[in-house]
N, C-alpha and C positions, 0 to 999 in steps of 0.2 A: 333446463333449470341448472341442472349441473354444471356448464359449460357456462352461463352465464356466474356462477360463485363463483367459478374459477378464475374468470378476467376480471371480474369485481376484488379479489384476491388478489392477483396481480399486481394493478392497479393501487391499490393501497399497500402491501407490504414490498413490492417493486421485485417479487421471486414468487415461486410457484409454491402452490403446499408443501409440495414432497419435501422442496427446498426448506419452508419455513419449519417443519415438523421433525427434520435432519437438526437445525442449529438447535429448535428448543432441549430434544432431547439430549443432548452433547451438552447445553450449560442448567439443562434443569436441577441437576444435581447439586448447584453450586450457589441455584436461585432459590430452591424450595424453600429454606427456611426465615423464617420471620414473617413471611406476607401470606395472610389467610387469603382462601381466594374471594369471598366476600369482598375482601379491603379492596382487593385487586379490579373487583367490579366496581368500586366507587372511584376510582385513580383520577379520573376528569373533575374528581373535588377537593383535590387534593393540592396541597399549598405549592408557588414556586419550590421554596426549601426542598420539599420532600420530594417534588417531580424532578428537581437536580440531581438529586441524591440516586434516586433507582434510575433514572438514565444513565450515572457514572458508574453503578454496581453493574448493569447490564452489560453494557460496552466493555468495562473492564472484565467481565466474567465472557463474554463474546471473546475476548481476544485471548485469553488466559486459557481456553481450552481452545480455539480453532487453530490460535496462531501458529504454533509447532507443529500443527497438524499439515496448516493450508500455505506456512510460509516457512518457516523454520528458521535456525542460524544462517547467517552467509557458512560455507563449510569447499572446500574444493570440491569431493564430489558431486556436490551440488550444482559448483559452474562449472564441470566436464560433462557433466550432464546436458548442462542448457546450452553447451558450445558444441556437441553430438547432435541434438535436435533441431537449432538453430540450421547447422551445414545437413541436414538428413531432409529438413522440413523449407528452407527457404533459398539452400544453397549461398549461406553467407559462413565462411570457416572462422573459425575463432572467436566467435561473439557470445557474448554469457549473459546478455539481457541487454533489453531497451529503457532507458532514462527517459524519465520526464516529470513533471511536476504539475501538480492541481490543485487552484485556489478552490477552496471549501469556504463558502459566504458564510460570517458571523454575525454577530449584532456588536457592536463597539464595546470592547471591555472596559469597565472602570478602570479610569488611570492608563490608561493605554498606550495616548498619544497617538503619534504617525507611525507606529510600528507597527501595526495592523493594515495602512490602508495602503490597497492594492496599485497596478496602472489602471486598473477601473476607476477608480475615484472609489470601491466599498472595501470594506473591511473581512478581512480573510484568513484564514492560516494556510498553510502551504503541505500539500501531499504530495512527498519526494516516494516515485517506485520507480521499482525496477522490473518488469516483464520478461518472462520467459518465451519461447517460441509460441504457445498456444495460448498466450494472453494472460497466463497464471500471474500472481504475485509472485518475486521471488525475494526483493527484500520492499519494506516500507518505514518511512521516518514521517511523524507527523508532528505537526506544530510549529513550523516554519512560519518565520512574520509573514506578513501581507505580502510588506513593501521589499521584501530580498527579491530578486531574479531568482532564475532556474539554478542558472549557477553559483547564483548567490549562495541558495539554500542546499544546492550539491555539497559546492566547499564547506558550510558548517556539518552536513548530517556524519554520523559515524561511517557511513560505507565510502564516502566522498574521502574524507580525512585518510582510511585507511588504505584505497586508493592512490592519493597522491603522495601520504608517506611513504609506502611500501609496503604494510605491516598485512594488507589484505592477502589471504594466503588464495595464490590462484594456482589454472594450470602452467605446467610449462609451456613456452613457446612451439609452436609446430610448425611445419611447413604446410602449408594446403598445395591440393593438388592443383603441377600445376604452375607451380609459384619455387623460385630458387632458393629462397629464404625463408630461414626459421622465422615468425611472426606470432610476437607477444599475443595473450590473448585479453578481449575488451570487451567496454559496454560502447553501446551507441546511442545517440541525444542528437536534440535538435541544434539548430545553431546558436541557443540561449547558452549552451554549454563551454563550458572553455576545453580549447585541443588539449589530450594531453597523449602519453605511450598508452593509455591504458582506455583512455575516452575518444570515441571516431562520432565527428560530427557529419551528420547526413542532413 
């Protein structure tokens, strides 16, 4: 019986207990107050308005404490870090995460227009990350239109900008072993991505 709560768990929260009993405890602090748990059992009668409302408190209370935790500022240590594991874990030297981006299906916002709709033909926003060697987050920008490319949505997000200005503080360039030249160090994308010193299209 236990084994079956468990994948019925699963299943519906898309993580395991331990998982889900980890996040609650880290934002229950921030959600206790205002909602009796009574209320909280009635929630499935509860108006649009107000199911808006405690999904953007959740969400926003989810990221307000995991985010520093699970992602953090871009920071150099950071990318010496994921450029050490990266050459440790997959033998590729200099690389400080994987680019990509993924449409998140909406329902059409009021007033919206074509800025929302995808190459699907559905309405989307865009989740611009960046991966570290074991699949982590290392940074994330969300709410990219639909209708932007990958690269689209690179060039607006802040780590893309700070990239292509300069202003992103990395490491210095090394040599790998191996290799005669000192070589800047990057992210790598797929071919939606525009080349740049700093971006290796694979």
């Amino acid at each position: 019986m236990r084994e079956l709560d468990e994948e019925l768990h699963f299943q519906y929260f898309r993580m395991s207990k331990e998982t889900f009993d980890e996040i609650l405890a880290l934002i229950t602090p921030i959600l206790a107050s205002g909602m009796s748990q009574t209320a909280a059992a009635h929630s499935f009668c509860l108006g649009r308005a107000t199911v808006n409302r405690i999904y953007r408190e959740t969400t926003r209370a989810i990221w307000d404490v995991m985010g520093p935790i699970y992602v953090g500022p871009p920071s150099e240590s950071r990318w010496k870090s994921n450029a050490e594991r990266f050459n440790a874990s997959w033998q590729f030297p200099n690389c400080i995460g994987a680019a990509d981006g993924k449409h998140v299906v909406i329902k059409k916002p009021k007033n919206g227009g074509s800025q929302y709709i995808n190459y699907k033909g559905t309405h989307s926003i865009v989740l611009m990350a960046v991966a570290g060697p074991a699949y982590e987050f290392s940074y994330v920008d969300i709410g990219g239109y639909g209708r932007q490319s990958d690269g689209g949505t690179w060039s607006k997000c802040a780590l893309g900008k700070a990239v292509e200005d300069g202003t992103l503080i990395m490491p210095k360039p090394e040599r790998p072993l191996l290799c005669e030249h000192l070589l800047p160090h990057g992210f790598v994308a797929d071919a939606a991505f525009p080349i740049s010193v700093h971006l290796m299209r694979l």
